[in-house]
SEBASE-467784 format. One record per residue: residue in one letter; y, x, z negated of N, C-alpha, C in turn. Coordinates in pm, whole numbers, padded with zeros to 5 digits. Layout:
BEGIN
+------+---------+--------+--------+----------+---------+--------+---------+--------+--------+
| resn | n_north | n_east |   n_up | ca_north | ca_east |  ca_up | c_north | c_east |   c_up |
+------+---------+--------+--------+----------+---------+--------+---------+--------+--------+
|    A |       Y |      X |      Z |        Y |       X |      Z |       Y |      X |      Z |
...
+------+---------+--------+--------+----------+---------+--------+---------+--------+--------+
END
This chain:
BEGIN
+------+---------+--------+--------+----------+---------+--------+---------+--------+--------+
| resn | n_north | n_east |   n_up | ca_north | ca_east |  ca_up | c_north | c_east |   c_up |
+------+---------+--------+--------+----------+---------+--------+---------+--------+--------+
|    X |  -00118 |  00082 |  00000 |    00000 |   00000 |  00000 |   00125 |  00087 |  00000 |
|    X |   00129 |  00180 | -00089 |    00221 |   00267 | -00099 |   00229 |  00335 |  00078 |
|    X |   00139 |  00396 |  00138 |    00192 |   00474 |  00247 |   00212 |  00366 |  00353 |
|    X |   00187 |  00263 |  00343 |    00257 |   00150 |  00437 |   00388 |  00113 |  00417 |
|    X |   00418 |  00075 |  00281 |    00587 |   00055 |  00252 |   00632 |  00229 |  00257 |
|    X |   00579 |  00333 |  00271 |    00655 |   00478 |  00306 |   00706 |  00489 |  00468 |
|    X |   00579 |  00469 |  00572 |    00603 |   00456 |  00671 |   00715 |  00365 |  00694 |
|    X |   00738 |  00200 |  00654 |    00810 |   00124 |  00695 |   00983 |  00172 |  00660 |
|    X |   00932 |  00256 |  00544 |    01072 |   00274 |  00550 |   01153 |  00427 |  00601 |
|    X |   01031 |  00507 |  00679 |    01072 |   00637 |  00769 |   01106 |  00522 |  00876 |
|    X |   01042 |  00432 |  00976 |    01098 |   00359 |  01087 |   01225 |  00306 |  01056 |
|    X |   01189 |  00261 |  00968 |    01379 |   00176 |  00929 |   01478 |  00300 |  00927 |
|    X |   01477 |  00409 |  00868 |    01528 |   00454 |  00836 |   01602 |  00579 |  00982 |
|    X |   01462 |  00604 |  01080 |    01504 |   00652 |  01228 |   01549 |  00594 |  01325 |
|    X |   01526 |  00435 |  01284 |    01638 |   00365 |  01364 |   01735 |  00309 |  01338 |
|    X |   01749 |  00330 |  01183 |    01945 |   00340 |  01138 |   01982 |  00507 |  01231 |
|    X |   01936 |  00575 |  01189 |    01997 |   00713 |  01230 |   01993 |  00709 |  01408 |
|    X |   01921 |  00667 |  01472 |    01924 |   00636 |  01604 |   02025 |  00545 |  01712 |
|    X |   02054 |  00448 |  01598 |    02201 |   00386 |  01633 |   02315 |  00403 |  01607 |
|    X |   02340 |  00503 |  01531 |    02470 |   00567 |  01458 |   02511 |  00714 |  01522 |
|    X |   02425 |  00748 |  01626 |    02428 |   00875 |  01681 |   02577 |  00852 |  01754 |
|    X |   02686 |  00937 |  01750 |    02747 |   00942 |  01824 |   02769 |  01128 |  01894 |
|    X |   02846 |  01055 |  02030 |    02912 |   01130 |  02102 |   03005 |  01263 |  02054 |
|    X |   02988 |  01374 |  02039 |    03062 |   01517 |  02005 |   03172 |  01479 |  02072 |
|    X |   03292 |  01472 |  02044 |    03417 |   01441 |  02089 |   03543 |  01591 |  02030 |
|    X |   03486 |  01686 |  01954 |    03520 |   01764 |  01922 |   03573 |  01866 |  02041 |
|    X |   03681 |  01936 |  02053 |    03746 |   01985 |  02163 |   03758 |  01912 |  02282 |
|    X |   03825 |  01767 |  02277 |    03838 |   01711 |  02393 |   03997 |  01679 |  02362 |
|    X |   04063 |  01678 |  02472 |    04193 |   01606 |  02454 |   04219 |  01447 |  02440 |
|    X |   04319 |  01463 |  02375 |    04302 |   01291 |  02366 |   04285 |  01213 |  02454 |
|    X |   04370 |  01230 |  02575 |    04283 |   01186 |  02718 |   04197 |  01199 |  02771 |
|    X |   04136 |  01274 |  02740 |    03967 |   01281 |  02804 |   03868 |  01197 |  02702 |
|    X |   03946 |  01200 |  02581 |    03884 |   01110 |  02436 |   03877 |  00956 |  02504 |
|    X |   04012 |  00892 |  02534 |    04032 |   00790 |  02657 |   03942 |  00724 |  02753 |
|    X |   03905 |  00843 |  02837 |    03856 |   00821 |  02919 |   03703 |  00828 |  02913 |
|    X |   03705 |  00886 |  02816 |    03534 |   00897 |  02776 |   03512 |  00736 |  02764 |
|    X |   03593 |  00662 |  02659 |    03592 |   00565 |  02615 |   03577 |  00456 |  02652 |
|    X |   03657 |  00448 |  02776 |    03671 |   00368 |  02882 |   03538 |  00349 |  02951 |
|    X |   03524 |  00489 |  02996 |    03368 |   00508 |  03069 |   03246 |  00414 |  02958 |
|    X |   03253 |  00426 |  02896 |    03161 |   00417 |  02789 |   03196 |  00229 |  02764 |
|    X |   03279 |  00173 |  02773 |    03309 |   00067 |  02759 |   03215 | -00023 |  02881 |
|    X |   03297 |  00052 |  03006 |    03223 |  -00012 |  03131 |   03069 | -00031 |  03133 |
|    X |   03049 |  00122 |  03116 |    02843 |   00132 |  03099 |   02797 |  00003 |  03051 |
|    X |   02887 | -00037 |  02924 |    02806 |  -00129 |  02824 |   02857 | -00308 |  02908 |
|    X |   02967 | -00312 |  02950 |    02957 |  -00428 |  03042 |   02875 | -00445 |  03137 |
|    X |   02859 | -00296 |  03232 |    02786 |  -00347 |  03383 |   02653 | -00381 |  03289 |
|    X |   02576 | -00275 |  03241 |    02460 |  -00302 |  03122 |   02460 | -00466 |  03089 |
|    X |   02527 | -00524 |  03026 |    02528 |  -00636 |  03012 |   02520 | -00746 |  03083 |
|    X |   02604 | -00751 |  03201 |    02607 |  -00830 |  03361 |   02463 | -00809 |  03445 |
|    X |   02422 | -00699 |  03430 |    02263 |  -00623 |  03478 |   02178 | -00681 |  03417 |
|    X |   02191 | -00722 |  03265 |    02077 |  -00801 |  03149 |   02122 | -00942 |  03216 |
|    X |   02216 | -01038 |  03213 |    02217 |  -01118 |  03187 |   02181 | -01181 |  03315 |
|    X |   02187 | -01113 |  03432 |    02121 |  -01182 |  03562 |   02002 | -01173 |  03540 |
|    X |   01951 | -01025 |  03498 |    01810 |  -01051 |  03500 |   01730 | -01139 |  03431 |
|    X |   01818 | -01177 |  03301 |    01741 |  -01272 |  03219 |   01724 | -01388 |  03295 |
|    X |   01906 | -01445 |  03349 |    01885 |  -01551 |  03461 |   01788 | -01569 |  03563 |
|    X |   01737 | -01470 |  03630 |    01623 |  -01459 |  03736 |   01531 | -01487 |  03697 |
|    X |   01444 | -01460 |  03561 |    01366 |  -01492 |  03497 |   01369 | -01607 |  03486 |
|    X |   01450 | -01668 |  03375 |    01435 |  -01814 |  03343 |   01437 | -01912 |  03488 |
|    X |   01491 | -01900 |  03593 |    01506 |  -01978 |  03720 |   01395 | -01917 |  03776 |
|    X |   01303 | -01819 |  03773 |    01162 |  -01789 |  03819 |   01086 | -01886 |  03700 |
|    X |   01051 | -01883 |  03631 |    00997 |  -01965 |  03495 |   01035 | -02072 |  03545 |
|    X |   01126 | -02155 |  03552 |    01187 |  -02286 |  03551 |   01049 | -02333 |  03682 |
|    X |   01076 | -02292 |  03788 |    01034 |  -02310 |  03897 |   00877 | -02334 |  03881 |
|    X |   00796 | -02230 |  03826 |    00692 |  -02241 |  03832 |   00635 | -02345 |  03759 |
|    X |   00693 | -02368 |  03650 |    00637 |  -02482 |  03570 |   00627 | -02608 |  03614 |
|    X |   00804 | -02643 |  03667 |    00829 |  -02712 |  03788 |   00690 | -02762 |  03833 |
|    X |   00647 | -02638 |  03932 |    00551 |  -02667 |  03991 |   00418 | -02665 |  03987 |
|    X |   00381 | -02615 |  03854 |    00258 |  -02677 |  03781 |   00259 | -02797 |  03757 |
|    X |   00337 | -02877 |  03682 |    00359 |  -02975 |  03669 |   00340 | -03075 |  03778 |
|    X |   00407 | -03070 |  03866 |    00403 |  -03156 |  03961 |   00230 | -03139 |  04034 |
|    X |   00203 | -03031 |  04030 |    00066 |  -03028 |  04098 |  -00041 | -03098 |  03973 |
|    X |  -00051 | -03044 |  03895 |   -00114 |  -03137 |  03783 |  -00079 | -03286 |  03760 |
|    X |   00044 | -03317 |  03803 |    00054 |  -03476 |  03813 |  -00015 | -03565 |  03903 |
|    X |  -00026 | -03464 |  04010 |   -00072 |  -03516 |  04157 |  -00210 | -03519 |  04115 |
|    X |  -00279 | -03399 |  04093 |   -00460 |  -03364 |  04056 |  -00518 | -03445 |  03968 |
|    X |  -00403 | -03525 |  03858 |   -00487 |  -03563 |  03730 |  -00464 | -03711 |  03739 |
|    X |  -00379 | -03746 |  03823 |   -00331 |  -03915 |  03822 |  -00441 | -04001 |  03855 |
|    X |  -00508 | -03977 |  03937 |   -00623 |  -04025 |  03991 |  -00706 | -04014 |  03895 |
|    X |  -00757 | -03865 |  03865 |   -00852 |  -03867 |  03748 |  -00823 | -03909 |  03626 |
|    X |  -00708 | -03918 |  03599 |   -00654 |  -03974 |  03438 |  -00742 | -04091 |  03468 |
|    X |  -00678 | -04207 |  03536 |   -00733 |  -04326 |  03567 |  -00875 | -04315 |  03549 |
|    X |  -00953 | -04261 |  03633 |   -01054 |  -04318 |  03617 |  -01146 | -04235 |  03498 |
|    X |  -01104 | -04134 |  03451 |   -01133 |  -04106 |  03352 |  -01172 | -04199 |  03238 |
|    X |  -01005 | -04255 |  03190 |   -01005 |  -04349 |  03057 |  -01050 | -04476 |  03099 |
|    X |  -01089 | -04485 |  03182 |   -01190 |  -04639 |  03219 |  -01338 | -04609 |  03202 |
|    X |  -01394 | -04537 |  03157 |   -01509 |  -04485 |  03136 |  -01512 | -04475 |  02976 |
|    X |  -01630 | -04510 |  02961 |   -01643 |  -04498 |  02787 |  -01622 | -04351 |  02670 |
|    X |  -01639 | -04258 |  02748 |   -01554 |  -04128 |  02707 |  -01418 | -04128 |  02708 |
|    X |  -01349 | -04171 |  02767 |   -01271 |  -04184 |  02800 |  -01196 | -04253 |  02679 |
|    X |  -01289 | -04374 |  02667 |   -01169 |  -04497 |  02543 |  -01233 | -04448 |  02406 |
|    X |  -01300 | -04364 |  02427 |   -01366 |  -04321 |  02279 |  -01262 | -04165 |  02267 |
|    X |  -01199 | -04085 |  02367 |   -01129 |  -03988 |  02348 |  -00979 | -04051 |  02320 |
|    X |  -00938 | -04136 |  02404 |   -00810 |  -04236 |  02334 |  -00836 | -04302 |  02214 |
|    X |  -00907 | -04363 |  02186 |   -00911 |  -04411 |  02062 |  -00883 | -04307 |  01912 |
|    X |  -00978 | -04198 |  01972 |   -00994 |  -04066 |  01881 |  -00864 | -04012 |  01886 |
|    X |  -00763 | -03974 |  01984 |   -00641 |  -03981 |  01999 |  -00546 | -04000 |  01893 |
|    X |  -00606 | -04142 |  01912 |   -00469 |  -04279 |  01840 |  -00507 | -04258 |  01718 |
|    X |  -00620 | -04233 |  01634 |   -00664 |  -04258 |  01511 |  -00598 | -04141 |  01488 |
|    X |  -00620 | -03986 |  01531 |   -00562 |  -03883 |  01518 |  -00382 | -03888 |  01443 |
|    X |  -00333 | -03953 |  01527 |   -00173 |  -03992 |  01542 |  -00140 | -04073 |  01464 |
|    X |  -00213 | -04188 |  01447 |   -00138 |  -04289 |  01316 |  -00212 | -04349 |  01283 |
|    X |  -00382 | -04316 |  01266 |   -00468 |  -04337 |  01181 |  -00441 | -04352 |  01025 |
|    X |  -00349 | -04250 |  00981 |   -00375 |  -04235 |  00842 |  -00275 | -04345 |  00782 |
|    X |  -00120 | -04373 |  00883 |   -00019 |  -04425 |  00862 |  -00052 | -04570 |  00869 |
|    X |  -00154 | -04579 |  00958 |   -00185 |  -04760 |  00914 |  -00306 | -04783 |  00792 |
|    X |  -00364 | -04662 |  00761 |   -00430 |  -04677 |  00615 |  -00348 | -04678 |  00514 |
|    X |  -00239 | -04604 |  00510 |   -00160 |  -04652 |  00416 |  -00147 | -04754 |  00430 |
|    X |  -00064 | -04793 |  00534 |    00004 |  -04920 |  00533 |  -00062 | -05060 |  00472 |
|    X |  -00205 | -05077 |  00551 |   -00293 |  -05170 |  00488 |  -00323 | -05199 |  00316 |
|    X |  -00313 | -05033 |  00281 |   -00350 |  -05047 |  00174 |  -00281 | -05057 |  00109 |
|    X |  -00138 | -05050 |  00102 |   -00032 |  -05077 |  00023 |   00005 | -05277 |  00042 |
|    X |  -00013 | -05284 |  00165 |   -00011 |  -05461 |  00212 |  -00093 | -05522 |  00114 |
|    X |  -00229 | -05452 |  00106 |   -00329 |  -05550 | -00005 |  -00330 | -05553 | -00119 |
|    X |  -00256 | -05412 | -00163 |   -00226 |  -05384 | -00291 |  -00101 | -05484 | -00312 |
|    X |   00037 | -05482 | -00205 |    00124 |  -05596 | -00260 |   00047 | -05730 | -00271 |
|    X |  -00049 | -05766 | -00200 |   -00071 |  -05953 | -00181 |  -00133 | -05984 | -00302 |
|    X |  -00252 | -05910 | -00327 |   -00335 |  -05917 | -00428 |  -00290 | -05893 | -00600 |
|    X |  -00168 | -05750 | -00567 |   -00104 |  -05770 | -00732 |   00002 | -05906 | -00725 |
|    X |   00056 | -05979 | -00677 |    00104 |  -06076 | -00660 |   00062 | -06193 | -00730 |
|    X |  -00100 | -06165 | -00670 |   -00149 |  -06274 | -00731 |  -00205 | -06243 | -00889 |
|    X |  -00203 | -06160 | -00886 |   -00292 |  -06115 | -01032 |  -00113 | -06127 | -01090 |
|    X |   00023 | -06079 | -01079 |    00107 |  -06109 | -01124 |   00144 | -06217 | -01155 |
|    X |   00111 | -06349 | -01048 |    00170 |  -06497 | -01076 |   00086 | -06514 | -01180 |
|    X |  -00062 | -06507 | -01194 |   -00149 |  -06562 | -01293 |  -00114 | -06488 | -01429 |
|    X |  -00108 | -06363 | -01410 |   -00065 |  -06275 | -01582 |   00050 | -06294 | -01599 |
|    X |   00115 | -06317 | -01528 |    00283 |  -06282 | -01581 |   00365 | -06414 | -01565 |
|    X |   00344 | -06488 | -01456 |    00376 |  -06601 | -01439 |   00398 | -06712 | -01496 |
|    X |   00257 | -06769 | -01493 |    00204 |  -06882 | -01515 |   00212 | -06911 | -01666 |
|    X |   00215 | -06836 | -01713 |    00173 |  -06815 | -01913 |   00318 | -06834 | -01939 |
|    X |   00443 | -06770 | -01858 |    00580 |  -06813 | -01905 |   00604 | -06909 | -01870 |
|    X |   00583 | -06956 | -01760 |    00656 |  -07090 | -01716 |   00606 | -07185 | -01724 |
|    X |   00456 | -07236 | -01746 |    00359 |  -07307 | -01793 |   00331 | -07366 | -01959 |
|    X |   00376 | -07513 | -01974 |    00368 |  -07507 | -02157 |   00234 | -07577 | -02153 |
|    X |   00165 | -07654 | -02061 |    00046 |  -07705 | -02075 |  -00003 | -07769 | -01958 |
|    X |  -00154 | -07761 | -01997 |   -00199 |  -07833 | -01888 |  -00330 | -07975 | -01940 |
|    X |  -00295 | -08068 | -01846 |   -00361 |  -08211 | -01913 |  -00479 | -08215 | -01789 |
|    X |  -00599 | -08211 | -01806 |   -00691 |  -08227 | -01728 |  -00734 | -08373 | -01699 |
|    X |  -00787 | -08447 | -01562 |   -00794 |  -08593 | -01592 |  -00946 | -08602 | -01504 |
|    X |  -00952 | -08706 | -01465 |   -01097 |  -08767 | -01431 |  -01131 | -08698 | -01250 |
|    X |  -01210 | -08661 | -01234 |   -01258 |  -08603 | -01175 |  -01373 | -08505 | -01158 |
|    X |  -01437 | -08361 | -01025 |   -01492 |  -08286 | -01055 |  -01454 | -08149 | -01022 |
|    X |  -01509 | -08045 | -01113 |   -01443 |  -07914 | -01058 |  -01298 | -07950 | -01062 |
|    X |  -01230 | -07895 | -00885 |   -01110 |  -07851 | -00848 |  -01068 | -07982 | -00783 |
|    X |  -01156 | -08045 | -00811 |   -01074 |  -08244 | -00742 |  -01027 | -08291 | -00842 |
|    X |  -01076 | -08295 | -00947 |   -01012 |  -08374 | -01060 |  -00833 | -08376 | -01063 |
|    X |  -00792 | -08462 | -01189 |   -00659 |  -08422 | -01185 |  -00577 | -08360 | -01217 |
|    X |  -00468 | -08350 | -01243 |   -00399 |  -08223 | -01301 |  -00267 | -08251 | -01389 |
|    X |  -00233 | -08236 | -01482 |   -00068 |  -08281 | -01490 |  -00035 | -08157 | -01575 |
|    X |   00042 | -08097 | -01507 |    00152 |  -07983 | -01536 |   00261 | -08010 | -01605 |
|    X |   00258 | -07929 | -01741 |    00398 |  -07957 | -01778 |   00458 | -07791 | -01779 |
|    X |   00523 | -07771 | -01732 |    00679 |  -07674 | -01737 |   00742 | -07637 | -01842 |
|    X |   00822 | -07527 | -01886 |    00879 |  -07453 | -01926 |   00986 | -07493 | -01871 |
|    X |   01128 | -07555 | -01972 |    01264 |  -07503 | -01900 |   01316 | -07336 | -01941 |
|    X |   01344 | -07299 | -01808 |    01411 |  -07185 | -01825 |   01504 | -07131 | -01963 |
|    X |   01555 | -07219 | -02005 |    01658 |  -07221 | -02092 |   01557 | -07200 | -02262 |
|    X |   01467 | -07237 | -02212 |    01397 |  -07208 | -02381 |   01299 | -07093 | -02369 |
|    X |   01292 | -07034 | -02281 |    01202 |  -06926 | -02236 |   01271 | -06781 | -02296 |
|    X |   01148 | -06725 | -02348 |    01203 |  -06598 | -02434 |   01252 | -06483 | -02305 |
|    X |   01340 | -06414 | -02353 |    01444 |  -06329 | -02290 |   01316 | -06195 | -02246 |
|    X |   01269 | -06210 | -02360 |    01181 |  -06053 | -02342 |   01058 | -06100 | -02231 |
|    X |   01023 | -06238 | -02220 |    00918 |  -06246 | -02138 |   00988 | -06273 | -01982 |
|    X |   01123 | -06293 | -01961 |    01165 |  -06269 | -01875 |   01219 | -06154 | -01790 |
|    X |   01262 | -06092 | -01911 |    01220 |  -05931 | -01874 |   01118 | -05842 | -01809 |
|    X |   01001 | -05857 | -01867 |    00926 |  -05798 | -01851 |   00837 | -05875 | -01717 |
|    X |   00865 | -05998 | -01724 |    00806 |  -06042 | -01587 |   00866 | -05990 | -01478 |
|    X |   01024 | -05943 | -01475 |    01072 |  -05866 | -01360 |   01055 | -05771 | -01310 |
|    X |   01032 | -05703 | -01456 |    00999 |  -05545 | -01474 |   00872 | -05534 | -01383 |
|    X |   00772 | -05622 | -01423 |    00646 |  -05576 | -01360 |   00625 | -05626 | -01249 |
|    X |   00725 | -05745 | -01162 |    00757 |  -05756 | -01017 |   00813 | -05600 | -00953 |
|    X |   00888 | -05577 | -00984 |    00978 |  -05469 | -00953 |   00856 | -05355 | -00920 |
|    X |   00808 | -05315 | -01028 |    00685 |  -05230 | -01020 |   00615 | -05249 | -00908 |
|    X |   00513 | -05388 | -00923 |    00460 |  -05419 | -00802 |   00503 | -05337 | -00711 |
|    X |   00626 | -05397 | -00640 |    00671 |  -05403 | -00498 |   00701 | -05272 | -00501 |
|    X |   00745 | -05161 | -00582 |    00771 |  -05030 | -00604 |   00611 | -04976 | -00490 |
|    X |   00558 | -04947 | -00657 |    00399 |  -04931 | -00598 |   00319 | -04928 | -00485 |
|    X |   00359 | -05090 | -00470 |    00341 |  -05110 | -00305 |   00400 | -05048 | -00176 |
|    X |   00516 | -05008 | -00239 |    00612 |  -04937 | -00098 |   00588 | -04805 | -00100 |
|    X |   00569 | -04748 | -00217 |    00480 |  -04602 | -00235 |   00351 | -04594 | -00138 |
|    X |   00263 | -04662 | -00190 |    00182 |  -04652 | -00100 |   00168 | -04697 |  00078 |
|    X |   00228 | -04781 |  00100 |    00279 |  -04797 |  00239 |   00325 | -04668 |  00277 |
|    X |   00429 | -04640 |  00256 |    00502 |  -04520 |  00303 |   00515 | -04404 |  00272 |
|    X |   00421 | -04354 |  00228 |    00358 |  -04195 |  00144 |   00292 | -04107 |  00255 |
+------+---------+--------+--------+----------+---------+--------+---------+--------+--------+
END
């Protein structure tokens, strides 16, 4: 480990000293100092105008070819796309696809949907029904035919804390539920 961070830092260290090299300017007149300068200015423009076409040539060589991969692969595969995915490999590799892509996002989703419908209901019956419900009168009938007479809770005599907490644990619910939907 050690002679790897030694090496890395002889390279770092020969190509600070490699870019800092300058020009002996010692016994030159100030005009020739000038003109050195000048010279030296230009080098690094044409240098630059020389890079930047070439890069251009490149990318507009690149551009082109892809261009025209593309288009030839559009032409080669259009036909075969088609009849490809009409073949049972085909809807079993799309399908595999799609599950790939937003497989997991509609498992959430479902499962947060059933988790809201179902705590809903387990909420109206626990949390609900017991507050807002003062009795129930059963009458002649069988099972779930018989009759029914409901009497109610007014709001107004209903304890504060059981109204509380019935919100609280709506709130939750639908929390919960949106967690899991969208996680």
């Amino acid at each position: 480990m050690k002679s790897i961070l030694l090496s890395m830092v002889l390279l770092v260290s020969t190509s600070l000293m490699a870019a800092t090299a300058d020009v002996d300017t010692n016994g030159l007149t100030v005009e020739q100092k000038a003109r050195l300068q000048l010279q030296v200015e230009q080098m690094k423009r044409e240098q630059d105008k020389a890079q930047f076409v070439d890069n251009a040539k490149q990318y507009v060589e690149l551009g082109e070819m892809i261009g025209k991969a593309f288009g030839s692969c559009a032409k080669e595969l259009n036909v075969q796309v088609n009849e490809f995915i009409q073949t049972p490999a085909g809807m079993l590799t799309i399908s595999i696809i799609c599950w790939k892509t937003v497989g997991r996002d509609v498992i959430h989703f479902g499962f947060g949907f059933c988790f809201l419908v179902f705590g809903f209901m387990v909420w109206y019956r626990c949390a609900y029904l017991p507050v807002r419900v003062s009795s129930i009168e059963y009458g002649q009938g069988f099972w779930i035919f018989r009759a029914k007479n409901v009497k109610y809770n007014n709001w107004s005599n209903t304890n504060d804390r059981d109204i509380v907490l019935m919100t609280i644990s709506m709130i939750a619910l639908i929390g919960v539920s949106q967690v899991i939907m969208w996680s």
